[in-house]
DRENVEX-219600 format. One record per residue (C-alpha): residue number from 1; y, x, z; residue in three letters. Coordinates in nm, 3 decimals, decimal comma. Layout:
BEGIN
<numi><kollo>NUM</kollo><y>Y</y><x>X</x><z>Z</z><vopa>ALA</vopa></numi>
...
***
This chain:
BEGIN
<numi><kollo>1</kollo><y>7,522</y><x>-5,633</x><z>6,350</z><vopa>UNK</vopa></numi>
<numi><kollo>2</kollo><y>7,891</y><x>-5,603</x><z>6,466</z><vopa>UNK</vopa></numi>
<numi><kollo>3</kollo><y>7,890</y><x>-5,252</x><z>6,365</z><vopa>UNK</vopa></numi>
<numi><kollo>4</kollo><y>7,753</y><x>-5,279</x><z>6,076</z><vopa>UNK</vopa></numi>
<numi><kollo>5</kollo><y>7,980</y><x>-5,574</x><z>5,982</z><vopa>UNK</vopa></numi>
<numi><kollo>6</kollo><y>8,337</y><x>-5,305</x><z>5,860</z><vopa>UNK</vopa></numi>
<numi><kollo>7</kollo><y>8,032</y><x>-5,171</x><z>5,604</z><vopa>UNK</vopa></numi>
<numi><kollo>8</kollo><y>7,879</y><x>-5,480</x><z>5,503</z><vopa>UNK</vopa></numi>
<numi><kollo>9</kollo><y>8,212</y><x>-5,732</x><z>5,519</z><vopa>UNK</vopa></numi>
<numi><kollo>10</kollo><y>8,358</y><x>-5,579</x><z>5,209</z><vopa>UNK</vopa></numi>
<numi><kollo>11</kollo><y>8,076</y><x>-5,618</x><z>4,990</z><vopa>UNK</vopa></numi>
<numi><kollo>12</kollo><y>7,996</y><x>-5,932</x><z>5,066</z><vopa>UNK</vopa></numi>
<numi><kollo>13</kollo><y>8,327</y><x>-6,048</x><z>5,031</z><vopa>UNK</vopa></numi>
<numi><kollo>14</kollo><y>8,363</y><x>-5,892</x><z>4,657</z><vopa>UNK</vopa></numi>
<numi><kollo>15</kollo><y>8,062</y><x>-6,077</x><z>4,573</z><vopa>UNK</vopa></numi>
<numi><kollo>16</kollo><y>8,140</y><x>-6,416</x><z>4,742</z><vopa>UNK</vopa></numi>
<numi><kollo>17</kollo><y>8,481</y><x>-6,367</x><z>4,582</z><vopa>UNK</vopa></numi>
<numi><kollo>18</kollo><y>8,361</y><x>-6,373</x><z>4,206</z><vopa>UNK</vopa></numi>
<numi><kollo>19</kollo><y>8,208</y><x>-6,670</x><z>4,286</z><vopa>UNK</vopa></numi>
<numi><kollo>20</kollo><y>8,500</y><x>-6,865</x><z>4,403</z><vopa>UNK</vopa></numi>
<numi><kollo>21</kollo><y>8,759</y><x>-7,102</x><z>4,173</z><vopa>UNK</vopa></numi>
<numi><kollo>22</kollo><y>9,092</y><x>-6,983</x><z>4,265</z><vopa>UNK</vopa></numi>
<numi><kollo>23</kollo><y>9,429</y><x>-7,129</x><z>4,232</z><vopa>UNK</vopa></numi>
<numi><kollo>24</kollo><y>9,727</y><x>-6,988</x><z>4,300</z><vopa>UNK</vopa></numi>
<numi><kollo>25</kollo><y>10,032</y><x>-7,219</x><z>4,436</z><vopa>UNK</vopa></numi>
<numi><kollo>26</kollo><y>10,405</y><x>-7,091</x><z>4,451</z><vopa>UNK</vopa></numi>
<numi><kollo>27</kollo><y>10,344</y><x>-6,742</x><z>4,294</z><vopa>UNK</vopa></numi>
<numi><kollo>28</kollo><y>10,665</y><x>-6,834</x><z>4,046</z><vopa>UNK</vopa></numi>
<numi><kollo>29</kollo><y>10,888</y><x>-6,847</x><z>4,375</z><vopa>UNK</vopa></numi>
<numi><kollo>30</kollo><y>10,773</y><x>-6,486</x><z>4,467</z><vopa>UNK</vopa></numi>
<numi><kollo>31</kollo><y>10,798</y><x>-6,323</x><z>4,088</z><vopa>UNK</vopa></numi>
<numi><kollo>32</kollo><y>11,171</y><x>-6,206</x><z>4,056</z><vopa>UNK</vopa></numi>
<numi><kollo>33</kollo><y>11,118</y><x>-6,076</x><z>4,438</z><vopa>UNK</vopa></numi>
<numi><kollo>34</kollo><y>10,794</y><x>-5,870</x><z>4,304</z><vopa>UNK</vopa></numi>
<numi><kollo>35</kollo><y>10,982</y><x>-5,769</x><z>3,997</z><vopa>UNK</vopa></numi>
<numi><kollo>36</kollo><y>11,256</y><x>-5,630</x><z>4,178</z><vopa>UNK</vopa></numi>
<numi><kollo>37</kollo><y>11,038</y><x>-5,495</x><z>4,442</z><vopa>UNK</vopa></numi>
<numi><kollo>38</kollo><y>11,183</y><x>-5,645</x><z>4,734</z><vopa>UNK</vopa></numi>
<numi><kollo>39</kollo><y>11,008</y><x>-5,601</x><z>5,046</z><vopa>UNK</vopa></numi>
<numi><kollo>40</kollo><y>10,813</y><x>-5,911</x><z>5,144</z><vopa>UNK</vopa></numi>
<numi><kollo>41</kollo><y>10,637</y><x>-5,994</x><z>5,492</z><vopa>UNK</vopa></numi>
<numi><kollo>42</kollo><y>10,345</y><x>-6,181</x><z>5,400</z><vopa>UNK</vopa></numi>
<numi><kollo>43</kollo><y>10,233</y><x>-6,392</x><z>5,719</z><vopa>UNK</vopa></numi>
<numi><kollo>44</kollo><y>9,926</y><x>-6,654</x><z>5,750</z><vopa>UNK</vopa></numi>
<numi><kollo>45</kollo><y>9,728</y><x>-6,746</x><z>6,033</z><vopa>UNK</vopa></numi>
<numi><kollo>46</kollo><y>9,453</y><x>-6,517</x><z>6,192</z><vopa>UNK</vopa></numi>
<numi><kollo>47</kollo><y>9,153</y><x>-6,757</x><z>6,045</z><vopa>UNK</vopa></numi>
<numi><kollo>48</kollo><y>9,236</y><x>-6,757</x><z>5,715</z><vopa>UNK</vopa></numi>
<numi><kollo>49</kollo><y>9,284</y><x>-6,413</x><z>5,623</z><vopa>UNK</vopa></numi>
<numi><kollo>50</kollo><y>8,916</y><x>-6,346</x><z>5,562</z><vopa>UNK</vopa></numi>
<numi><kollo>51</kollo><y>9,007</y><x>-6,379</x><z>5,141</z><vopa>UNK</vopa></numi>
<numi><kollo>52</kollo><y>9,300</y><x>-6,265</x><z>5,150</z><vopa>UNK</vopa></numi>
<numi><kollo>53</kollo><y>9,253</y><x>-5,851</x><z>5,082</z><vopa>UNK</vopa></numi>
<numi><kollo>54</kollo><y>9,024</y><x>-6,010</x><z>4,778</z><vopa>UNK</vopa></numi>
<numi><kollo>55</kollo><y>9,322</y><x>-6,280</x><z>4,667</z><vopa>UNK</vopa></numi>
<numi><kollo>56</kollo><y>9,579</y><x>-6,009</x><z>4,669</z><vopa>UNK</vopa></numi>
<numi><kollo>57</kollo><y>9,348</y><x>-5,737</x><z>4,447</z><vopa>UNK</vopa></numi>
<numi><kollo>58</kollo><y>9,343</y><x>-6,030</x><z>4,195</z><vopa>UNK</vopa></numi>
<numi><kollo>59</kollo><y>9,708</y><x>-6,129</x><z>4,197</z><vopa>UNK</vopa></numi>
<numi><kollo>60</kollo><y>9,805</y><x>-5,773</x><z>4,103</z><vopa>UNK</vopa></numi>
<numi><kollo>61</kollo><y>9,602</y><x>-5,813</x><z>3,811</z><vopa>UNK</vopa></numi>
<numi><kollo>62</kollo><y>9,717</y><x>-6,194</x><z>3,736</z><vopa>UNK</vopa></numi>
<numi><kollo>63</kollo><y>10,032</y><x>-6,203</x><z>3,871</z><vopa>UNK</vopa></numi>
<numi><kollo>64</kollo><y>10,226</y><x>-5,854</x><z>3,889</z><vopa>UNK</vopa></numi>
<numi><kollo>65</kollo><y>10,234</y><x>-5,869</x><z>4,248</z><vopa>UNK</vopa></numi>
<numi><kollo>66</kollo><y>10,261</y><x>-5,537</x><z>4,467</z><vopa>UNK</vopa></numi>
<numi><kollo>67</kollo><y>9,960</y><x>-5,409</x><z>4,751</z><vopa>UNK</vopa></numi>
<numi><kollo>68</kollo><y>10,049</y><x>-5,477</x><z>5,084</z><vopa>UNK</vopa></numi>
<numi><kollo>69</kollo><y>10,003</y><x>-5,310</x><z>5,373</z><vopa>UNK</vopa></numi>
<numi><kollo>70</kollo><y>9,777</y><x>-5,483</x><z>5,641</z><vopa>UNK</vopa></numi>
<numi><kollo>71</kollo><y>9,825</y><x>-5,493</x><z>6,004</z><vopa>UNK</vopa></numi>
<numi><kollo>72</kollo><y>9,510</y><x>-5,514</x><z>6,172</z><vopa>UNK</vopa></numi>
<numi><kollo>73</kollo><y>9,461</y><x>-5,492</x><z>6,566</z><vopa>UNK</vopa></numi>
<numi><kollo>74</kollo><y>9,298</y><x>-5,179</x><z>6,700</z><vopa>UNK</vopa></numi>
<numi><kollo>75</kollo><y>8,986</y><x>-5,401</x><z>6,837</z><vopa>UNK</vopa></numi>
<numi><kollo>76</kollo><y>8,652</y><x>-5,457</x><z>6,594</z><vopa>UNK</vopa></numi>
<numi><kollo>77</kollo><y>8,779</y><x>-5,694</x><z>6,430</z><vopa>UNK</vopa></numi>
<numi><kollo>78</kollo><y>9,069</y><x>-5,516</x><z>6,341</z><vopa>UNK</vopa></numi>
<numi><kollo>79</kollo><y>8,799</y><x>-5,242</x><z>6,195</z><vopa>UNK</vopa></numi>
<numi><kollo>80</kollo><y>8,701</y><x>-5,498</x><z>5,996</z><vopa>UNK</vopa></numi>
<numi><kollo>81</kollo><y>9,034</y><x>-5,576</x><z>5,835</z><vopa>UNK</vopa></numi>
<numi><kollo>82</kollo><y>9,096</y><x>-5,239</x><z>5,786</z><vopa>UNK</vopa></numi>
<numi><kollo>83</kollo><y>8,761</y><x>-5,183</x><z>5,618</z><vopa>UNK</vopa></numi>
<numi><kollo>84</kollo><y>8,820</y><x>-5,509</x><z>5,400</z><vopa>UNK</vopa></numi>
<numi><kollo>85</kollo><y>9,193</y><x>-5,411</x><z>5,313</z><vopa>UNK</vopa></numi>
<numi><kollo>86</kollo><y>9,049</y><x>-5,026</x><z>5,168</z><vopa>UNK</vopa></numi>
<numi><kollo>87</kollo><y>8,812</y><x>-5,212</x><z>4,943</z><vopa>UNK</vopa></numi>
<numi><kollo>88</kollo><y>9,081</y><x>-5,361</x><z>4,782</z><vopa>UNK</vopa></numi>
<numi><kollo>89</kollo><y>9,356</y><x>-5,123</x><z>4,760</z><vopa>UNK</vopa></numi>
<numi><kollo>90</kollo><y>9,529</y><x>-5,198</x><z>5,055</z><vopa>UNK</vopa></numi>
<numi><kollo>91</kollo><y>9,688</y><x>-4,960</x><z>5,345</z><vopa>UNK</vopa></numi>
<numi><kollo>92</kollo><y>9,661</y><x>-5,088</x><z>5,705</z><vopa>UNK</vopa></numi>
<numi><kollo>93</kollo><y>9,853</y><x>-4,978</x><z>6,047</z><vopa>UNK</vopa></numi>
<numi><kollo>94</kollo><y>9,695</y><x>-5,063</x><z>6,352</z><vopa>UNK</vopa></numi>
<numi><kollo>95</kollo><y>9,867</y><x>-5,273</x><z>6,584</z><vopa>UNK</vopa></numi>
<numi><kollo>96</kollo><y>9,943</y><x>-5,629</x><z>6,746</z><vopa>UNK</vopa></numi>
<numi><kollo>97</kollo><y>10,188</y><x>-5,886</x><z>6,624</z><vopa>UNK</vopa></numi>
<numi><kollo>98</kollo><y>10,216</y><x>-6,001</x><z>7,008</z><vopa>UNK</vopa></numi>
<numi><kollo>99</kollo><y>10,497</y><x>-5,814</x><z>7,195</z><vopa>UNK</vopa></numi>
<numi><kollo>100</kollo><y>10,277</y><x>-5,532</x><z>7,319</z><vopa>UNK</vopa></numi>
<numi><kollo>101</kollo><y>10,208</y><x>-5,434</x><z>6,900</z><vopa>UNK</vopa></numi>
<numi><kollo>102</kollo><y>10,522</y><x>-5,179</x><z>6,939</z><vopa>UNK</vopa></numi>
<numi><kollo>103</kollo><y>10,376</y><x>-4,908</x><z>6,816</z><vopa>UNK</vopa></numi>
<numi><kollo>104</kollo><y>10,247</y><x>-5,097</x><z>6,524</z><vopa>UNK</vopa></numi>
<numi><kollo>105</kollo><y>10,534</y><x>-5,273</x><z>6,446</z><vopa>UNK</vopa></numi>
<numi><kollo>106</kollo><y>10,743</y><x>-4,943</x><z>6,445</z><vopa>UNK</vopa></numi>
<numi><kollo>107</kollo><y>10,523</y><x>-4,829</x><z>6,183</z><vopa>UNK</vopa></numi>
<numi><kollo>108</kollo><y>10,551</y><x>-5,207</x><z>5,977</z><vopa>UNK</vopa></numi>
<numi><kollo>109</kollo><y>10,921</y><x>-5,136</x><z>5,992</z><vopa>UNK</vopa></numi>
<numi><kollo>110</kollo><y>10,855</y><x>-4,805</x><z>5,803</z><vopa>UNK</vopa></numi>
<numi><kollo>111</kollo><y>10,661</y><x>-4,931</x><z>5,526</z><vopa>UNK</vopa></numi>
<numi><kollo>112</kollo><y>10,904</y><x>-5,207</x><z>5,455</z><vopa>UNK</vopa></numi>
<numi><kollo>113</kollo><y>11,211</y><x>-4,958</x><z>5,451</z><vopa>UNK</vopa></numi>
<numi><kollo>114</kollo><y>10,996</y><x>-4,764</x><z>5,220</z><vopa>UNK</vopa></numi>
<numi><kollo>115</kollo><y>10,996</y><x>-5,041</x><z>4,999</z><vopa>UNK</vopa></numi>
<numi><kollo>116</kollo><y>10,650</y><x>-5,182</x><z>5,049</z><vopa>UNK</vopa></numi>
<numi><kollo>117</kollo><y>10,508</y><x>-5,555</x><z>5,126</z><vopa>UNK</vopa></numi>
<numi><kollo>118</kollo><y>10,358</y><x>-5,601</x><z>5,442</z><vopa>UNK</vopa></numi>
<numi><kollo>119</kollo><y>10,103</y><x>-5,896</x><z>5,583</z><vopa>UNK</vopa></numi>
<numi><kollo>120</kollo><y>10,072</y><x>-5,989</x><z>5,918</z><vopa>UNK</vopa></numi>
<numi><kollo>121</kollo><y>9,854</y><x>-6,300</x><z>6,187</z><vopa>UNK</vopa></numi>
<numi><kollo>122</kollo><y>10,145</y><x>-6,363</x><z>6,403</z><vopa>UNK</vopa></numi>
<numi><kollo>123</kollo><y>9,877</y><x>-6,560</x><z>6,581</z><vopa>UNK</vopa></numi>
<numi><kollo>124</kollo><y>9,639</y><x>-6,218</x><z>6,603</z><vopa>UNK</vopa></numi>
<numi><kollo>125</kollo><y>9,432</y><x>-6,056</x><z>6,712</z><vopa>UNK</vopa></numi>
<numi><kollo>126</kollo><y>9,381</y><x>-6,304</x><z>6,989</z><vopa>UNK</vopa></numi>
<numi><kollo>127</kollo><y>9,598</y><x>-6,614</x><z>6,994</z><vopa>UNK</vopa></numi>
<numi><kollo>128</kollo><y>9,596</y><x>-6,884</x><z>7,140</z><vopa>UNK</vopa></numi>
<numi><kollo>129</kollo><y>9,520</y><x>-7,034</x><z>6,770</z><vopa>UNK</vopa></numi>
<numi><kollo>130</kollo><y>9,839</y><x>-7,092</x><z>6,580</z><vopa>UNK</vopa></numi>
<numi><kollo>131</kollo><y>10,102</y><x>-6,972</x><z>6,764</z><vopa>UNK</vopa></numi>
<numi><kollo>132</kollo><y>10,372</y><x>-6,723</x><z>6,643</z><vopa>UNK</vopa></numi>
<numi><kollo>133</kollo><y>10,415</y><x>-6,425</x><z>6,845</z><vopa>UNK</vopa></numi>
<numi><kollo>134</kollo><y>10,759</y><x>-6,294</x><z>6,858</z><vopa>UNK</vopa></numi>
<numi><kollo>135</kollo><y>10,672</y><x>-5,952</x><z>6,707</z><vopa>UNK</vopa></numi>
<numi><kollo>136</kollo><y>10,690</y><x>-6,088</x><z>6,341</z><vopa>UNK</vopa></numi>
<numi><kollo>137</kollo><y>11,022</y><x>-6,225</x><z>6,443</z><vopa>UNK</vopa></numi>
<numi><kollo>138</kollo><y>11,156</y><x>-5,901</x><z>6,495</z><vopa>UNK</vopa></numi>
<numi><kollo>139</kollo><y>11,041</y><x>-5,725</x><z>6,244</z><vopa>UNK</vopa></numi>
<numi><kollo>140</kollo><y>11,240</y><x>-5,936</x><z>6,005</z><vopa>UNK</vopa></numi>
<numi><kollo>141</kollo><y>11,513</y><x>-5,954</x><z>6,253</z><vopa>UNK</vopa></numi>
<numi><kollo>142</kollo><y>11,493</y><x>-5,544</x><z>6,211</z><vopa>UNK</vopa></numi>
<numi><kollo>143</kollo><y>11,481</y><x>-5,507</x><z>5,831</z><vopa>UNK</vopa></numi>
<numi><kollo>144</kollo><y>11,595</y><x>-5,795</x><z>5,684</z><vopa>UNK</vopa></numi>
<numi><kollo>145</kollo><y>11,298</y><x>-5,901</x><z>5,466</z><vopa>UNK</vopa></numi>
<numi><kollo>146</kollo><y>11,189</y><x>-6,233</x><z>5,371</z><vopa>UNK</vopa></numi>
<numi><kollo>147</kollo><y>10,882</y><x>-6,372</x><z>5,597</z><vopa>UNK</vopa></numi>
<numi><kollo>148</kollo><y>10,677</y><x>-6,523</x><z>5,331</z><vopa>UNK</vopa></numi>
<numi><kollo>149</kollo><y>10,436</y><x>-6,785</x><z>5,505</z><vopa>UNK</vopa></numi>
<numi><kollo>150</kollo><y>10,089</y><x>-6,828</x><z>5,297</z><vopa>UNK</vopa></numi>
<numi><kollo>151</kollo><y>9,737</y><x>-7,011</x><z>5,322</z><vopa>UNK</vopa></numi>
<numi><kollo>152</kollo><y>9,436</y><x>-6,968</x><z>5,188</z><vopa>UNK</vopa></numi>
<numi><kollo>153</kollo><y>9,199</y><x>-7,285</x><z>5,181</z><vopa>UNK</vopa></numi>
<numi><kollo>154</kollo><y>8,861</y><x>-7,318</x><z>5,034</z><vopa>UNK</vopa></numi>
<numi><kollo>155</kollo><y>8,586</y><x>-7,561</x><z>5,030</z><vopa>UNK</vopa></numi>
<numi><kollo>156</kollo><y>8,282</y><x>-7,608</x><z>5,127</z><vopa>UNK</vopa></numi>
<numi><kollo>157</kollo><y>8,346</y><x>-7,339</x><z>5,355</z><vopa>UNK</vopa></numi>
<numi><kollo>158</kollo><y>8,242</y><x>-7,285</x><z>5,717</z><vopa>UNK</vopa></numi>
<numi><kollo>159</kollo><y>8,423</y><x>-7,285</x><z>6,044</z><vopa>UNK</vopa></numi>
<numi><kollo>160</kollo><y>8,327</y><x>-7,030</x><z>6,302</z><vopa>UNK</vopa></numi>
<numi><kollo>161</kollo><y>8,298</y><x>-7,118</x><z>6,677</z><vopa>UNK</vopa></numi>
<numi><kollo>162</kollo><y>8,621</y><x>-6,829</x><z>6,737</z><vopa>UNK</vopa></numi>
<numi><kollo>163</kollo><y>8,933</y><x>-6,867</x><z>6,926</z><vopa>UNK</vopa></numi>
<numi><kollo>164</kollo><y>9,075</y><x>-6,897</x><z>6,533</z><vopa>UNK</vopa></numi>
<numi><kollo>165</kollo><y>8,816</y><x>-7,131</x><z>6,375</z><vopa>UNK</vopa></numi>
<numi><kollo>166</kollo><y>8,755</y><x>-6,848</x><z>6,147</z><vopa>UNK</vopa></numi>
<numi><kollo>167</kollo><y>8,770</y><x>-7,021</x><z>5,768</z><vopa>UNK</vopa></numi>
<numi><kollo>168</kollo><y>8,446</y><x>-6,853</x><z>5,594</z><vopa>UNK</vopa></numi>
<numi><kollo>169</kollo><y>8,439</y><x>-6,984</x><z>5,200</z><vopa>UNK</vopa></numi>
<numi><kollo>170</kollo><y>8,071</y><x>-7,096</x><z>5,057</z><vopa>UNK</vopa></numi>
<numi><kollo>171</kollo><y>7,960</y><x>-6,975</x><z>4,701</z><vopa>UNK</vopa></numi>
<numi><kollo>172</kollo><y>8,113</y><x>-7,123</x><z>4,427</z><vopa>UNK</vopa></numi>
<numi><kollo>173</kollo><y>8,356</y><x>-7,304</x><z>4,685</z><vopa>UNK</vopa></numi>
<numi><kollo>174</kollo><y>8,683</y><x>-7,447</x><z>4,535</z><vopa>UNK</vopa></numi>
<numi><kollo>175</kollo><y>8,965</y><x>-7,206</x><z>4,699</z><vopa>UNK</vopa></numi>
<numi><kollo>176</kollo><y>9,311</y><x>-7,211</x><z>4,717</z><vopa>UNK</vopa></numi>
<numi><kollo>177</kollo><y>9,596</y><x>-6,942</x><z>4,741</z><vopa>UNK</vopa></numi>
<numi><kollo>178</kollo><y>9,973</y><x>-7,109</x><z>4,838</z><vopa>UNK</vopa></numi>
<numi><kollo>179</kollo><y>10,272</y><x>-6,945</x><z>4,919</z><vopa>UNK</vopa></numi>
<numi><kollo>180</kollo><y>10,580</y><x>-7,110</x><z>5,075</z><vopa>UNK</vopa></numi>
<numi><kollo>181</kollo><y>10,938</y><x>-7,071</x><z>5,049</z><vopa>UNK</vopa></numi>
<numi><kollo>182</kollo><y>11,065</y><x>-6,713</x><z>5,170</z><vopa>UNK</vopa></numi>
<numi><kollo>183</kollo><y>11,213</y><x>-6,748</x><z>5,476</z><vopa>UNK</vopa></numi>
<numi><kollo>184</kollo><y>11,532</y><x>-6,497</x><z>5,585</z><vopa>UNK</vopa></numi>
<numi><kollo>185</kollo><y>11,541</y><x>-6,425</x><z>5,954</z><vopa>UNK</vopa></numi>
<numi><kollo>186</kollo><y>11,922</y><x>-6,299</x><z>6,049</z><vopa>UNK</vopa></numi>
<numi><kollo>187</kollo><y>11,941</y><x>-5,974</x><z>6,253</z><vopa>UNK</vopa></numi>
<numi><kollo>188</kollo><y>11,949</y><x>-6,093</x><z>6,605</z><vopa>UNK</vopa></numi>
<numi><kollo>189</kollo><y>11,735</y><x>-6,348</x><z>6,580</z><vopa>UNK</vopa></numi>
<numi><kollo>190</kollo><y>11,540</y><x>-6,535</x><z>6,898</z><vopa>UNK</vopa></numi>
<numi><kollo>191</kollo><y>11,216</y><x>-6,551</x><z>6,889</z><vopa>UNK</vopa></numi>
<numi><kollo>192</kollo><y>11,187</y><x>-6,853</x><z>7,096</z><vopa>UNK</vopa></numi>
<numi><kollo>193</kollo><y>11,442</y><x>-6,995</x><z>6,822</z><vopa>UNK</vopa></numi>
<numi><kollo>194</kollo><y>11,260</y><x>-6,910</x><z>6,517</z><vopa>UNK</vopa></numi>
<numi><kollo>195</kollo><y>10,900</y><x>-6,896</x><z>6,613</z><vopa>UNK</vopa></numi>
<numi><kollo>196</kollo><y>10,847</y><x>-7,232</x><z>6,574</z><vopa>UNK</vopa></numi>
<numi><kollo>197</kollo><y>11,024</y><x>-7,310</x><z>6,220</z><vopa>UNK</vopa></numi>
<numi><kollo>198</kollo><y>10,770</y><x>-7,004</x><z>6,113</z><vopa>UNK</vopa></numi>
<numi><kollo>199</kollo><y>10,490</y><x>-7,215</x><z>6,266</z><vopa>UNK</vopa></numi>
<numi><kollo>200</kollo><y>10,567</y><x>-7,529</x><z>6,108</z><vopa>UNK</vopa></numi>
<numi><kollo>201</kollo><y>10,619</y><x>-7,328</x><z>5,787</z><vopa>UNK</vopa></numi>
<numi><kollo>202</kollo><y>10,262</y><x>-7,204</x><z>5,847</z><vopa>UNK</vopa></numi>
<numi><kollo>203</kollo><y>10,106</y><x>-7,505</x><z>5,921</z><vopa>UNK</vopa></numi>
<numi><kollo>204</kollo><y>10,234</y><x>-7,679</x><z>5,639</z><vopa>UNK</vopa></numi>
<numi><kollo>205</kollo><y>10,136</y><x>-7,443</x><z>5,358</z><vopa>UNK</vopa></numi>
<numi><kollo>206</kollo><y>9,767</y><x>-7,423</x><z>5,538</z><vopa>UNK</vopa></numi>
<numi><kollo>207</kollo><y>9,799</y><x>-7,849</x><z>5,505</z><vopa>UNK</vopa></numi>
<numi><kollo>208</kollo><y>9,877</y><x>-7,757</x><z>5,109</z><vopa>UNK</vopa></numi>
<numi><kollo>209</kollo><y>9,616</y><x>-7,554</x><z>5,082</z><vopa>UNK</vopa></numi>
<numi><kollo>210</kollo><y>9,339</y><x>-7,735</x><z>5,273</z><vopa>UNK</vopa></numi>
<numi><kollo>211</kollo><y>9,481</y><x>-8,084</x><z>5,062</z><vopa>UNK</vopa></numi>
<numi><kollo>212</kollo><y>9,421</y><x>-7,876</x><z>4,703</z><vopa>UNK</vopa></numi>
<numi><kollo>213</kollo><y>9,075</y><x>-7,717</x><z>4,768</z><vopa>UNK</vopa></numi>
<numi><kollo>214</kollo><y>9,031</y><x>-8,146</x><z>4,872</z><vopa>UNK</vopa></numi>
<numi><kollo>215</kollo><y>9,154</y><x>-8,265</x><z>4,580</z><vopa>UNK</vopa></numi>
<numi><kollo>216</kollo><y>9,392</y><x>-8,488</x><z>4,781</z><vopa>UNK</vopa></numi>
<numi><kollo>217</kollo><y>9,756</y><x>-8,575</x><z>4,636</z><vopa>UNK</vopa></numi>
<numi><kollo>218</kollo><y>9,950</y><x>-8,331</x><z>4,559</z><vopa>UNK</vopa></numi>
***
């Protein structure tokens, strides 16, 4: 089944993706940085990201925003991001966000000074579970773009037994999409300095996003 799962993954997320109610938080922040097609780094935690290839396809269409290009880990499951991010227009490199991911992040530093958006798990591919590895750091540090931290919540949805608690949506669930505040990481930067304001950034748009698929307050 787990090699069948890069052929079967992106169908079944298409069709579990019509299904789902989406709304989109914080897209206004981001829409004079897509309209003047600054380079973003897109970066939410390795268990959410299962929607995410599907959530982008349908903000280019909603929203004007740009394709990114993925970084998924050379593993399977980084076969399986890279299978999901071709179904929906998307261009991956394969690599690690944890500071072995060189190569890859040599070749995220090229698509951004090309001009193109970039998403990244600074948590991936293995974790431990919501902690920022410095790789993501530097590449901001390196080209001066904007790390843009971003959730995606849904419910009913399913947890998976995974080192990430991997967030699987249900049919029909009530899903979520938020964006936080770009964040500017100076050239220079330590990681051990700004890991953890990314981190807290993180956590707090997943909170967002996990409150609105709740209908909590606001």
């Amino acid at each position: 089944m787990r090699a069948l799962a890069p052929l079967l993954g992106p169908r079944l997320v298409g069709l579990l993706g019509v299904t789902l109610r989406l709304e989109v938080v914080g897209a206004e922040r981001l829409a004079p940085l897509w309209r003047a097609a600054r380079p973003l780094i897109y970066a939410l935690w390795h268990g959410r990201l299962l929607m995410v290839p599907w959530a982008n396809a349908r903000l280019r269409r909603t929203h004007g925003a740009r394709a990114v290009t993925v970084l998924a880990s050379p593993s399977r499951d980084g076969e399986l991001v890279s299978a999901l991010a071709r179904r929906f227009g998307l261009a991956t490199v394969r690599g690690s966000s944890s500071r072995h991911g060189a190569l890859g992040l040599r070749r995220l530093v090229a698509e951004l000074r090309d001009g193109r958006d970039v998403a990244v798990a600074p948590d991936g591919p293995r974790g431990p579970r919501g902690c920022v590895q410095p790789g993501v750091v530097a590449l901001a540090a390196w080209t001066g773009a904007p790390v843009v931290p971003c959730a995606f919540g849904a419910r009913p949805a399913r947890r998976l037994r995974t080192w990430d608690a991997f967030l699987v949506p249900l049919p029909f669930a009530r899903a979520a999409l938020v964006f936080g505040e770009p964040l500017a990481i100076g050239p220079g930067a330590d990681a051990a300095t700004a890991a953890p304001g990314l981190a807290r950034a993180l956590d707090e748009v997943t909170a967002l996003a996990d409150r609105r698929v709740a209908g909590a307050a606001r």
